[in-house]
Residue frames relative to the residue before (quaternion, step in Angstrom):
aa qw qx qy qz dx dy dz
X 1.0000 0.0000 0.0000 0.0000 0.00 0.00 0.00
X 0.7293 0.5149 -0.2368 0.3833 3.20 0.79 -0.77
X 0.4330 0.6576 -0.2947 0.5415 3.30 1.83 -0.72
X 0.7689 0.4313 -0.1417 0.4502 3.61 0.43 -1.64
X 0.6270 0.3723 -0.3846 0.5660 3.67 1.17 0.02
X 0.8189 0.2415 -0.4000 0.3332 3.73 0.58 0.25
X 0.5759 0.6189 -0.3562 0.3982 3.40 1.56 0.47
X 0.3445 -0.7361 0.5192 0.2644 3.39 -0.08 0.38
X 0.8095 0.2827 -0.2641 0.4417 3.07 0.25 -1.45
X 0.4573 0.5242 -0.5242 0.4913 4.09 0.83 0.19
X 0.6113 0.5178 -0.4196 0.4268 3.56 0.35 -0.81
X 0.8185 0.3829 -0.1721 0.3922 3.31 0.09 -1.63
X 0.5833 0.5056 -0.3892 0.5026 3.58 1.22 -0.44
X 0.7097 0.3938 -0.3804 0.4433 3.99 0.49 -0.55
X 0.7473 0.3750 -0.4055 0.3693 3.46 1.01 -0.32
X 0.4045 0.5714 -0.5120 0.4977 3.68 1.46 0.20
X 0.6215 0.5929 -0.3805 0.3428 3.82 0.63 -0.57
X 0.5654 0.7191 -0.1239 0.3846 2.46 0.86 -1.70
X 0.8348 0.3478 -0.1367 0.4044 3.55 -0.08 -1.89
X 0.6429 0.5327 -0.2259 0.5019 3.40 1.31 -1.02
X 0.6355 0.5064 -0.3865 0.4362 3.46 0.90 -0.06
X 0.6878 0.4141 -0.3353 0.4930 3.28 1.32 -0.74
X 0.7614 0.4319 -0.3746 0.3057 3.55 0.48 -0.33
X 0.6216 0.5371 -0.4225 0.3830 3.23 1.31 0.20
X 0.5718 0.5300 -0.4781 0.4044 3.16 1.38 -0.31
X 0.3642 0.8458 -0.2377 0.3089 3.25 1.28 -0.55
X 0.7546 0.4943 -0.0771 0.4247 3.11 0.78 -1.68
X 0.5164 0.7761 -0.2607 0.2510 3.20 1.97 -1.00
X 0.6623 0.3942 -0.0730 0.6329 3.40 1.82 -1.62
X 0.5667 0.5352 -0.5205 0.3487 3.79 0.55 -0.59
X 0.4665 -0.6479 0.5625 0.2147 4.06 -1.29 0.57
X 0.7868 -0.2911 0.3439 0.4217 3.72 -1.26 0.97
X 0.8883 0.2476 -0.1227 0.3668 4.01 0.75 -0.54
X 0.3833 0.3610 -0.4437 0.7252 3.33 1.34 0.32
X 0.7213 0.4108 -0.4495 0.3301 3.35 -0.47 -0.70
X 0.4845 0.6885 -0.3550 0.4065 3.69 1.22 -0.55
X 0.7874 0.3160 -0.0890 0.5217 3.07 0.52 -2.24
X 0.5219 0.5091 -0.5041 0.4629 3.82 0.66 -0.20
X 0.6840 0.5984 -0.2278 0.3495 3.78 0.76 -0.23
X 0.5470 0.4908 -0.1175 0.6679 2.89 1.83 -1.25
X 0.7077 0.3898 -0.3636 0.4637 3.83 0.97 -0.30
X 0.4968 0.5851 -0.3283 0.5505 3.55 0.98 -0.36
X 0.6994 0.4693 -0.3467 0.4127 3.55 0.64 -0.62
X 0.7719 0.3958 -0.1902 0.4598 3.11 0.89 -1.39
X 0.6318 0.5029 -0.4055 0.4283 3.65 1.11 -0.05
X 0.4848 0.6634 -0.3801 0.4247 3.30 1.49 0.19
X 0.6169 0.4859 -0.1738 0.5943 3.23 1.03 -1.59
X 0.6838 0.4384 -0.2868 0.5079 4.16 -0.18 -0.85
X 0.5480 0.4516 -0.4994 0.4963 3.87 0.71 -0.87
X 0.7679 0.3903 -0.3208 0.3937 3.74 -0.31 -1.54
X 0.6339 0.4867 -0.4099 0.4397 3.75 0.83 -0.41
X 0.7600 0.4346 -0.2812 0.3931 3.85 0.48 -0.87
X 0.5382 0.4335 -0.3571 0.6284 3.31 1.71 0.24
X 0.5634 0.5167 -0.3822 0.5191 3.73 0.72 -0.08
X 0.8057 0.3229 -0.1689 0.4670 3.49 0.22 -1.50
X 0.5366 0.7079 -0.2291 0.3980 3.68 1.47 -1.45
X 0.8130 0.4648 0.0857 0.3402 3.18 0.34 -2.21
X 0.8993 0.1604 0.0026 0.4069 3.20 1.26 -1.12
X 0.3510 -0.7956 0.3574 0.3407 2.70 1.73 -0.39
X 0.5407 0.6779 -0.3605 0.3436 3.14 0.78 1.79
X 0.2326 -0.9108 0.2497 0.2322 2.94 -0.01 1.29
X 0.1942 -0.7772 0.5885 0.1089 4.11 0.08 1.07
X 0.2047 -0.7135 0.6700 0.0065 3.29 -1.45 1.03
X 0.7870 0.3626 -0.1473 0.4769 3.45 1.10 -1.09
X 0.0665 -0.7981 0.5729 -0.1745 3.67 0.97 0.71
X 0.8188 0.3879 -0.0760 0.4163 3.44 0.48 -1.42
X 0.4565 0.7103 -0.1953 0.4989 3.51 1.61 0.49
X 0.5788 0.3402 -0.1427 0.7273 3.34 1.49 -1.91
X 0.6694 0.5119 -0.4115 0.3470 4.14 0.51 -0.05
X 0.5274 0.5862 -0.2112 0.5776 3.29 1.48 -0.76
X 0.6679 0.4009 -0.3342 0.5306 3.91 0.39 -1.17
X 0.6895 0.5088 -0.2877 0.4277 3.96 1.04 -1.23
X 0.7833 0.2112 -0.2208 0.5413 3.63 0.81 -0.10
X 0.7029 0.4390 -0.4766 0.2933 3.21 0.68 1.50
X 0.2878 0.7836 -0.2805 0.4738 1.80 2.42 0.19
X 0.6589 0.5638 -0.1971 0.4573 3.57 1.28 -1.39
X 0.6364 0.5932 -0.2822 0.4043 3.02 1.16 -1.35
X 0.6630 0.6061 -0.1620 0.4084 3.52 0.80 -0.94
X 0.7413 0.4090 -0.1626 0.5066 3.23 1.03 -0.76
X 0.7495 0.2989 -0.2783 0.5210 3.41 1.01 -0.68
X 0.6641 0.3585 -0.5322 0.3836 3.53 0.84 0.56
X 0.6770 0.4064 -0.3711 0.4886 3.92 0.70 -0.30
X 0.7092 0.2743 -0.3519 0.5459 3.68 1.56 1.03
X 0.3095 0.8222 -0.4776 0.0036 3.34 0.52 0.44
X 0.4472 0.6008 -0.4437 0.4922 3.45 -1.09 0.94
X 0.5012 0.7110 -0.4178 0.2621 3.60 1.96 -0.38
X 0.4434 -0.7270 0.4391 0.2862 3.74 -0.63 0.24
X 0.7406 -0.4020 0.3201 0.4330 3.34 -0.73 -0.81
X 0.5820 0.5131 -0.3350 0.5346 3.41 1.44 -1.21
X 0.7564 0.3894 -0.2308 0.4722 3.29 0.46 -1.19
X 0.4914 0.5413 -0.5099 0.4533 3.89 0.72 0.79
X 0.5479 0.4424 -0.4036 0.5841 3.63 0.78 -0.91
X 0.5723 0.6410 -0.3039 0.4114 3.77 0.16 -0.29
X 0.7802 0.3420 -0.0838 0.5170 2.97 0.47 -1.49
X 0.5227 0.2333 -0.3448 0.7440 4.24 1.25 -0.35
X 0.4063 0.4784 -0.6491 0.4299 3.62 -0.35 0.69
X 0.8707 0.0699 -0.0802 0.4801 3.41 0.13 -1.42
X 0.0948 0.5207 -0.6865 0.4986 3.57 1.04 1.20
X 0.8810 0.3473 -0.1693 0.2731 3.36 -0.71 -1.69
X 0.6040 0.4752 -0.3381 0.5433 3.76 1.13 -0.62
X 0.7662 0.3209 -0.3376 0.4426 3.77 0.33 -0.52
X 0.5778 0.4374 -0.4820 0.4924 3.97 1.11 0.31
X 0.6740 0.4815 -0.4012 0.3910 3.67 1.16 -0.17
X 0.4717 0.6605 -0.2739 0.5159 3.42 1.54 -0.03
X 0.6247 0.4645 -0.2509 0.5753 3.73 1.38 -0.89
X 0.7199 0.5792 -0.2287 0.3065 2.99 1.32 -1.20
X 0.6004 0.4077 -0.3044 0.6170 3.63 1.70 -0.73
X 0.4016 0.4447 -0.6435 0.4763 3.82 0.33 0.01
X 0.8197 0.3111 -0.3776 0.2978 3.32 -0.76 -1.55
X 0.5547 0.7069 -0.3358 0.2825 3.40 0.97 -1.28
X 0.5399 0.5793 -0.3829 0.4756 3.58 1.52 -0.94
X 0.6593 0.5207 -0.2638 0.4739 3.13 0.31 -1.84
X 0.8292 0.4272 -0.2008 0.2993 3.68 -0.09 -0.80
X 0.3838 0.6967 -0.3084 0.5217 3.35 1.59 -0.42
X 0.6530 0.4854 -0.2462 0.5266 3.81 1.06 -1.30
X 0.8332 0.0429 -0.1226 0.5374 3.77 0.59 -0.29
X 0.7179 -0.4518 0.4830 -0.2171 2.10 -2.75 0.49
X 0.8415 -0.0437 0.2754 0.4628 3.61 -0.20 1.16
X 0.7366 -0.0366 0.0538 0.6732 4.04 -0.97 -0.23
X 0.9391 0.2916 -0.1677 0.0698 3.12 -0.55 -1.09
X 0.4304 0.3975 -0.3817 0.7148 3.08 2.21 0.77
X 0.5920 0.3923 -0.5560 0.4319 3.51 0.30 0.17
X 0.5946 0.5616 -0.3129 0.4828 4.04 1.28 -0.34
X 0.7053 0.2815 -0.3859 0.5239 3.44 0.84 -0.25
X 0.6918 0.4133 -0.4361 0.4005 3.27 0.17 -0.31
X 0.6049 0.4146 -0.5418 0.4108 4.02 1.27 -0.46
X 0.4251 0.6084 -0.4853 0.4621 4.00 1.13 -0.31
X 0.6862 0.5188 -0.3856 0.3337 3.71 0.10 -0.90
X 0.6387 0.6249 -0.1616 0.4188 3.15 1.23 -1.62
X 0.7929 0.4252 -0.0887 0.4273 3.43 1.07 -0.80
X 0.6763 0.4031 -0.2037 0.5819 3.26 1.45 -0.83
X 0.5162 0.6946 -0.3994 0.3026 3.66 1.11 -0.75
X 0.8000 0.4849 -0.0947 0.3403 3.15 0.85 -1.56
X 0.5622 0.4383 -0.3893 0.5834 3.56 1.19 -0.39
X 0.5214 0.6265 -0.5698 0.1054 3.65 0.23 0.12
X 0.5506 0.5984 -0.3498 0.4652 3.70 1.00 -0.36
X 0.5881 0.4124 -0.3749 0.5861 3.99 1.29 -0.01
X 0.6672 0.4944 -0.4775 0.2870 3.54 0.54 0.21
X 0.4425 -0.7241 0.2299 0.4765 3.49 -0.47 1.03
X 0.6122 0.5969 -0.4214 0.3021 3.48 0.62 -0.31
X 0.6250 0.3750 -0.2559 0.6350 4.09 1.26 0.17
X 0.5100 0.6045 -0.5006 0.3520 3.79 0.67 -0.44
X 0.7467 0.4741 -0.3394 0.3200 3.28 0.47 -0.43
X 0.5544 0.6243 -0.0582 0.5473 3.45 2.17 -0.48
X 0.8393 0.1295 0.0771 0.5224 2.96 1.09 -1.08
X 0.4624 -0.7602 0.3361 0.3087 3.55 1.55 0.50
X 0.6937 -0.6033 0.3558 0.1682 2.99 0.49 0.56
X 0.6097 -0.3540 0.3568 0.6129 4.14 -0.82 -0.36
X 0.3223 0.7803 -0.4036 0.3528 3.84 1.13 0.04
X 0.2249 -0.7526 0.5631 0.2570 2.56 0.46 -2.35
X 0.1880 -0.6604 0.6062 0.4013 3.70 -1.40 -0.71
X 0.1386 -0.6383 0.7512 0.0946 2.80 -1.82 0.44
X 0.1357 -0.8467 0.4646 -0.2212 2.75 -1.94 1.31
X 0.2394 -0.8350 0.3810 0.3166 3.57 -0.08 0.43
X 0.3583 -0.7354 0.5076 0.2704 3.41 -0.36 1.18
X 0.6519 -0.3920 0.4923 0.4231 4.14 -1.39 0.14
X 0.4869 -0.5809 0.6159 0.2149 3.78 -1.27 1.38
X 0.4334 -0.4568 0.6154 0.4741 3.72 -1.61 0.52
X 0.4479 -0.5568 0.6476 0.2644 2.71 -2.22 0.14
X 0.7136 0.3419 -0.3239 0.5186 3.61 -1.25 0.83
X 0.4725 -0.5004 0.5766 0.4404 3.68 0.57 -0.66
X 0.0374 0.7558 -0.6263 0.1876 3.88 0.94 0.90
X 0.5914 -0.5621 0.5151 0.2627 3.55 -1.17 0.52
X 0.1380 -0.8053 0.4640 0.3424 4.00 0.73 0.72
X 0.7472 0.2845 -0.4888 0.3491 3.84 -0.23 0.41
X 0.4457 0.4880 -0.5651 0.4938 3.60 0.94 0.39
X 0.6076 0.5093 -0.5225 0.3136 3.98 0.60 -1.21
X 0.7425 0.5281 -0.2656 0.3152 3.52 1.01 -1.42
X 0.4481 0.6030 -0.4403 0.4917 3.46 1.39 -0.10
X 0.7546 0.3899 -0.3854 0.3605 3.28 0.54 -1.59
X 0.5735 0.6167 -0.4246 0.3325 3.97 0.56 -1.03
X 0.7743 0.4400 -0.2087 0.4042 3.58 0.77 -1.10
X 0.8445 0.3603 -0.1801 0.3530 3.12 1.20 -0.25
X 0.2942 0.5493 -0.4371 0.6486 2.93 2.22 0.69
X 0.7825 0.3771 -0.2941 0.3987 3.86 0.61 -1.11
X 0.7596 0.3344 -0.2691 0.4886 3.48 0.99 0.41
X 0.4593 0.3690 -0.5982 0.5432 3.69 1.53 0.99
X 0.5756 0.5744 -0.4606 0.3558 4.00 0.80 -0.33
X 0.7010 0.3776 -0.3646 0.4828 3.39 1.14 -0.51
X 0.4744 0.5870 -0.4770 0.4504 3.66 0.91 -0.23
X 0.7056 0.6193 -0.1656 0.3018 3.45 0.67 -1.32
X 0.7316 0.3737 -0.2081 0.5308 3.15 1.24 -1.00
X 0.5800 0.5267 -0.4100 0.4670 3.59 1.33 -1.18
X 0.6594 0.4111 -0.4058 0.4812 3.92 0.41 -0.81
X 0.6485 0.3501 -0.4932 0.4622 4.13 -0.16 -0.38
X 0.6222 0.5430 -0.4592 0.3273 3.77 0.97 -1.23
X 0.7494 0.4955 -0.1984 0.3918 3.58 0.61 -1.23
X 0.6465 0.2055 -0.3799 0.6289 3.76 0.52 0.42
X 0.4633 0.5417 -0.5513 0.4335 3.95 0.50 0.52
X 0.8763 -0.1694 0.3238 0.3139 3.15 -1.73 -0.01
X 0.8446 0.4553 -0.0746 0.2717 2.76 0.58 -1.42
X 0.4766 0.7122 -0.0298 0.5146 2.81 2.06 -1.10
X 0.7772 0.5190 -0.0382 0.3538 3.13 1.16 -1.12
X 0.4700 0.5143 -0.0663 0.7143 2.50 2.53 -1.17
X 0.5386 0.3899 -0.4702 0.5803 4.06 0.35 0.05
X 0.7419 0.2192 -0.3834 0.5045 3.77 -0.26 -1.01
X 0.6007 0.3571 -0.5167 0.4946 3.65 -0.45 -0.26
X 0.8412 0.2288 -0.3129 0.3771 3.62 -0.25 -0.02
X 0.5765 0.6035 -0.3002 0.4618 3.14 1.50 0.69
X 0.7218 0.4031 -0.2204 0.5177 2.93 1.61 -0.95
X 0.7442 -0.0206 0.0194 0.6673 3.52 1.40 -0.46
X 0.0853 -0.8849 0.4363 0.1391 3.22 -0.66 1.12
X 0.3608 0.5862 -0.4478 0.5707 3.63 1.84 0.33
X 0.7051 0.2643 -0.4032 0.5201 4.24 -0.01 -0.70
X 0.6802 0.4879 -0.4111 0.3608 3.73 0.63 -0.32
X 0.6198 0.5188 -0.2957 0.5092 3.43 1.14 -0.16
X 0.5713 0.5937 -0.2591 0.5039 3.24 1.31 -0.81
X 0.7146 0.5815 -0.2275 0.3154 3.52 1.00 -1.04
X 0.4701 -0.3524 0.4006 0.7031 3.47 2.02 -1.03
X 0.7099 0.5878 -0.2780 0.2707 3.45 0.06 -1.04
X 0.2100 -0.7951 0.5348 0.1942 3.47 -0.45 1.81
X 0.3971 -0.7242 0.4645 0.3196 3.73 -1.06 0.94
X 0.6281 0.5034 -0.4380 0.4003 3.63 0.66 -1.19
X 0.6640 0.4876 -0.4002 0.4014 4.00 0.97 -1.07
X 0.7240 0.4547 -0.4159 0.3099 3.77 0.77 -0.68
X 0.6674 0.4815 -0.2459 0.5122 3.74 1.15 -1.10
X 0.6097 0.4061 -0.4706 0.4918 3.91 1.27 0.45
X 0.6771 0.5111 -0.3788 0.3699 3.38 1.21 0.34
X 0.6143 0.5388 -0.3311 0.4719 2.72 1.66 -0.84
X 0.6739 0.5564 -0.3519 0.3353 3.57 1.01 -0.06
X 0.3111 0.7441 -0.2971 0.5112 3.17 2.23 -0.30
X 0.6367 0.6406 -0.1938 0.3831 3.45 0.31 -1.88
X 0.7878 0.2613 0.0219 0.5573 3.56 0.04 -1.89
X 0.7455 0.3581 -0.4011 0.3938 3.97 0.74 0.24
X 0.3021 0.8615 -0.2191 0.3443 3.15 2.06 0.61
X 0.6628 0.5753 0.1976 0.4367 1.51 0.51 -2.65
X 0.6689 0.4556 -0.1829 0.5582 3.68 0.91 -1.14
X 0.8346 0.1979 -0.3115 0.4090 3.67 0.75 -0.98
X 0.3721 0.4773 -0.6573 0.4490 3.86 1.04 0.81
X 0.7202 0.4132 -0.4548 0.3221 4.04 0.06 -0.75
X 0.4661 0.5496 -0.4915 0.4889 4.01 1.31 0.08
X 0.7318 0.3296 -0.3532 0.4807 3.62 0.36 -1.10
X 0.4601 0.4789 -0.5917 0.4570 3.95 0.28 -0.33
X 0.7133 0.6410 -0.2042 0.1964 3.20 0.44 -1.29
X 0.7082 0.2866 -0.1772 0.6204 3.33 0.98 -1.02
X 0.5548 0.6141 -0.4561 0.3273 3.73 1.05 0.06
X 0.7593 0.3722 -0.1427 0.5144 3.00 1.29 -0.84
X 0.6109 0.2894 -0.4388 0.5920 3.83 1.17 1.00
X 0.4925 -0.6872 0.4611 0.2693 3.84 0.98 0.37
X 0.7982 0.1259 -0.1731 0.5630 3.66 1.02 -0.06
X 0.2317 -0.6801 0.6331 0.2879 3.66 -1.52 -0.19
X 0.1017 0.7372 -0.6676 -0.0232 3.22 -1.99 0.57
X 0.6765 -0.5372 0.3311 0.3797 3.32 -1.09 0.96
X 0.6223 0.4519 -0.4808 0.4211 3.74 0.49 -1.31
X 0.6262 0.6234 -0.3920 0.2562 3.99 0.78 -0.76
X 0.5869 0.4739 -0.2387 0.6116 3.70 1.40 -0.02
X 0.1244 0.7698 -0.6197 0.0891 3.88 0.40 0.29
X 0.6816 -0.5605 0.4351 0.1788 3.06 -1.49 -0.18
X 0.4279 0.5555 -0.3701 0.6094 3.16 2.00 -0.59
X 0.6321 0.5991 -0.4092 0.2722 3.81 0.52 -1.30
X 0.7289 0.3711 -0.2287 0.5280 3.90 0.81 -0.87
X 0.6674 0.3295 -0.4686 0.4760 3.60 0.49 -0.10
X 0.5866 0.4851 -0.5244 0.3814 3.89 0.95 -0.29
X 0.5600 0.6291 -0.3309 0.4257 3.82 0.91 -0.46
X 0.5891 0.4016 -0.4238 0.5587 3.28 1.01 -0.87
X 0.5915 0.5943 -0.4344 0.3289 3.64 0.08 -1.65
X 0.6403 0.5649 -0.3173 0.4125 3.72 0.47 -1.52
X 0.5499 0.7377 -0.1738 0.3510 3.22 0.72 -1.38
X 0.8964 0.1669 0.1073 0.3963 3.07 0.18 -1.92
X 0.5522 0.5595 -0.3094 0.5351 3.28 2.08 -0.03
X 0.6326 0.5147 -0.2938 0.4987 3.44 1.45 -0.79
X 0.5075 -0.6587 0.4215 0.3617 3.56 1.20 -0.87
X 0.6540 -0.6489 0.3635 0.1384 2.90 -0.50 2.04
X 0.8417 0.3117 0.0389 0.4391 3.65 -0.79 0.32
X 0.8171 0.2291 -0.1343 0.5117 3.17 0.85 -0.16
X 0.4914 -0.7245 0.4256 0.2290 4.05 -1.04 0.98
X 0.5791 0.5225 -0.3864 0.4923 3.35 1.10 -0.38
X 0.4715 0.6446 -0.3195 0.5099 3.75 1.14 -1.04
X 0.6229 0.5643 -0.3135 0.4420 3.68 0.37 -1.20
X 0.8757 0.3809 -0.1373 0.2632 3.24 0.18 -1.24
X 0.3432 0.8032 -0.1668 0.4575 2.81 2.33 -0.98
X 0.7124 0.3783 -0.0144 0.5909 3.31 0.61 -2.04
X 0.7971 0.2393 -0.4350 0.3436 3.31 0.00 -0.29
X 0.5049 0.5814 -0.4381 0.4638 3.74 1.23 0.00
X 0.4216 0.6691 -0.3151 0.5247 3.99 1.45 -0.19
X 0.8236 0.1619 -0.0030 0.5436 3.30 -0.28 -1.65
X 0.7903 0.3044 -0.4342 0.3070 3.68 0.16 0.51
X 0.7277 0.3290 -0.3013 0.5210 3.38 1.88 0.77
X 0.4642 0.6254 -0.4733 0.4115 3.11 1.12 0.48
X 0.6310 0.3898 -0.3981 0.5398 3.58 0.68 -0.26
X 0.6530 0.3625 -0.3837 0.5431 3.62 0.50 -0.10
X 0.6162 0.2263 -0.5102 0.5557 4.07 -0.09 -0.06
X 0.4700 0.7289 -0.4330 0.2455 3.64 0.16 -0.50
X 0.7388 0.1557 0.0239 0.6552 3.31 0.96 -1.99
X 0.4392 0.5123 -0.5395 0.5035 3.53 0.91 1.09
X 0.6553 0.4355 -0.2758 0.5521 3.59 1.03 -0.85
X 0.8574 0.1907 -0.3446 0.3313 4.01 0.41 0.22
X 0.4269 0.6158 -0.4521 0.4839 2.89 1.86 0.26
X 0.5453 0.6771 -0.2852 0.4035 3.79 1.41 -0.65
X 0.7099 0.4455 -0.1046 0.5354 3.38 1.42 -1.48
X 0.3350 -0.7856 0.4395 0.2783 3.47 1.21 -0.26
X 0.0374 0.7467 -0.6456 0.1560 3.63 1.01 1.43
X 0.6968 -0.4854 0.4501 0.2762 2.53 -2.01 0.28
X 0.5040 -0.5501 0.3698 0.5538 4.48 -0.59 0.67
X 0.6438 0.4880 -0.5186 0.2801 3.97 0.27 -0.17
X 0.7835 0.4741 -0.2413 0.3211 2.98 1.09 -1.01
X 0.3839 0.8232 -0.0381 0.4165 2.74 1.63 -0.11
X 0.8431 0.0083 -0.1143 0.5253 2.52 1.95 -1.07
X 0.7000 0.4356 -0.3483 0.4460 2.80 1.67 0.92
X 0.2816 0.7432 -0.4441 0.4137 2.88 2.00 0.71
X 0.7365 0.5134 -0.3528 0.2637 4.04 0.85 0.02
X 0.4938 0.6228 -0.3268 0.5114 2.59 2.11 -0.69
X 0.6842 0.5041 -0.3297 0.4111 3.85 0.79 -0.92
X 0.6950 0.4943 -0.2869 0.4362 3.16 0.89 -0.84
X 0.4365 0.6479 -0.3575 0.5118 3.80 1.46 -0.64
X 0.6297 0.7043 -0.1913 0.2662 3.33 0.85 -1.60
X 0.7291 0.4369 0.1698 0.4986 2.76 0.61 -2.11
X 0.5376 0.5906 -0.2496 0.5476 3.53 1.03 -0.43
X 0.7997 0.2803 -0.2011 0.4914 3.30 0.69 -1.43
X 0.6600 0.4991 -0.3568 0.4336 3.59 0.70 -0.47
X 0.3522 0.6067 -0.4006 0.5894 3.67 1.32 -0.51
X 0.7724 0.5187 -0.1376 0.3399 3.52 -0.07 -1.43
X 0.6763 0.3689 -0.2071 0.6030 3.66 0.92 -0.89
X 0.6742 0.3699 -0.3845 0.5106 3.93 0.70 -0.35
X 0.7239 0.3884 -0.3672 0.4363 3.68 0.71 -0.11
X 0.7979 -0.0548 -0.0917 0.5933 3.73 1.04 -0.33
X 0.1244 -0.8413 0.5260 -0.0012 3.15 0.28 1.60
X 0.5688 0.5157 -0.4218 0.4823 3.54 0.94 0.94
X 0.5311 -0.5630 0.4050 0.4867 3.56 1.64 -0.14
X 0.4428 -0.6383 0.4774 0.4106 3.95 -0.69 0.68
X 0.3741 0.4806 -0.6504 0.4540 3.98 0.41 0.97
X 0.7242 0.4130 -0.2664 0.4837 3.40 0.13 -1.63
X 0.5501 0.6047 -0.4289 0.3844 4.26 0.69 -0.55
X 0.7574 0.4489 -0.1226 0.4580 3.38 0.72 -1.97
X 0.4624 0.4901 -0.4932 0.5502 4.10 1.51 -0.55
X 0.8330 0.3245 -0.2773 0.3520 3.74 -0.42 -1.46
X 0.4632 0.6564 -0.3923 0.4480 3.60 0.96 0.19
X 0.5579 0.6382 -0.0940 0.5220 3.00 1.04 -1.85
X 0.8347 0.3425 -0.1694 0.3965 3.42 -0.08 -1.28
X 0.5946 0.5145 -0.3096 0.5347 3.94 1.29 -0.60
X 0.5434 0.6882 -0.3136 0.3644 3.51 1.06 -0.63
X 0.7809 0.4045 0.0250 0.4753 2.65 0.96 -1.91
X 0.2695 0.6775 -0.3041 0.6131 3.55 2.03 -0.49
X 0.8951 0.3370 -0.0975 0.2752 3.16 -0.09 -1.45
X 0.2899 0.6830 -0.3028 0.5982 3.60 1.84 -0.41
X 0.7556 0.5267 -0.2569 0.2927 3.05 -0.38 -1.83
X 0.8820 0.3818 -0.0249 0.2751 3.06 0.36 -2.00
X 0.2455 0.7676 -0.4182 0.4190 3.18 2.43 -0.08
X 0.4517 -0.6468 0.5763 0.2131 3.44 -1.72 1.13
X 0.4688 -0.6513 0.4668 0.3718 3.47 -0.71 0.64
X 0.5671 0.5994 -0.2681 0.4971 3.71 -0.76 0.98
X 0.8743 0.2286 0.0239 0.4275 3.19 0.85 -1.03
């Protein structure tokens, strides 16, 4: 015990065990759909983790999140069609270098972004977000990248005769307690320590030793990883890529996730991304239930998405991390101050 209270990374490694054991057993009873959207959440808590340590940690604001996902799942795309036949070992590979080339996009921009400030890095990076994706319609990549087509691909068979949407549960949710895992040892490390000091002041943090432009180009490294393993999860589990799949809604929902779960914090991550990847779905379960009319039907999720989140920021305008802490703490407030006796 005493070991596990001064090790971090023991700590954080038994509870990555730990959690991942339960959700896979998990997966065992869930039906061909949960097991779908439990995937699709794993993804997006991948992508939102590296962002709430970007935006959280450092005090950067990232529009294009959904850019270093796009570069990370054509990356995938690319490999498993001009290799098909790839197995499983050689998948962890292959979102390896999903996740290494989006951190490579990520220190380019990271240069460029290091130089600014507020609005006007939240503008390049919403420029990234937009301009990134149409590259595969230009005629000079269409022939590379398929075009508004896309690629398509055959993703690696389960092993054993595995149920194939439980396998895809399991892939995403091993690939998105590894990123929990590392972002939580990363963030009470050195390094970790060196984002908030250059978040909270970046003149005493300079003053201290600490180059800023080198820490906030890493920290953009980190979260365009992180972002381009949740592309390759991504296109593993639809078997193909396409540009329209990277919109523009896609990086501001990440941010939303981000900042509804609570900034700064991994548990937040997950929070939000369990939010924004079922609310639109109970949404158009709730008017498909009531028997709305097909418009409303289909723009009753976006409103409700809408409204959900803004609800959400007026009731824990710290993000439901920062909700469940000050909860937490009145509880225990409240314990405390109990009369003996009673």
């Amino acid at each position: 015990m005493s070991l596990l209270r001064r090790s971090t990374l023991l700590r954080n490694g038994l509870l990555a065990l730990c959690g991942l054991g339960i959700m896979l057993a998990v997966t065992e009873g869930l039906s061909d759909y949960r097991n779908t959207q439990l995937a699709n959440i794993a993804v997006t808590v991948c992508a939102v983790a590296g962002l709430t340590v970007l935006t959280g940690l450092s005090g950067q604001i990232s529009l294009g999140n959904g850019a270093f996902m796009f570069v990370g799942a054509y990356t995938v795309g690319l490999l498993l069609m001009h290799n098909p036949g790839t197995n499983n070992g050689e998948l962890v590979l292959v979102l390896a270098a999903s996740a290494l080339v989006a951190a490579v996009a990520g220190g380019l921009v990271g240069v460029a972004a290091a130089r600014l400030r507020g609005p006007y890095l939240a503008g390049i990076t919403l420029a990234l977000a937009l301009g990134l994706p149409a590259l595969p319609e230009y005629s000079h990549f269409q022939g590379k990248l398929g075009g508004h087509a896309g690629l398509n691909f055959l993703a690696p068979n389960p092993p054993g005769g595995m149920n194939f949407f439980r396998w895809q549960a399991w892939v995403c949710l091993i690939g998105a307690v590894v990123t929990l895992f590392l972002l939580a040892n990363l963030s009470r490390s050195r390094v970790g320590r060196a984002f908030r000091a250059v978040r909270d002041d970046e003149i005493s943090a300079s003053l201290a030793g600490l180059s800023v432009a080198r820490v906030q180009i890493l920290a953009f490294t980190v979260s365009a990883a992180c972002a381009g393993l949740a592309g390759g999860l991504f296109a593993v589990i639809n078997g193909n890529v396409l540009p329209s799949g990277f919109p523009i809604s896609l990086s501001l929902s990440l941010l939303a996730a981000a900042v509804f779960g609570g900034l700064g914090t991994l548990s937040g991550a997950v929070y939000g991304s369990i939010i924004v990847t079922l609310l639109p779905q109970w949404s158009y379960d709730l008017a498909h239930a009531f028997s709305m009319p097909d418009r409303v039907q289909l723009n009753l999720p976006q409103a409700v998405y809408g409204a959900g989140l803004i609800l959400g920021m007026l009731l824990f305008p710290l993000g439901i991390q920062g909700g469940v802490r000050r909860i937490w703490a009145l509880g225990r407030n409240a314990l405390r101050t109990k009369p003996a006796g009673n």
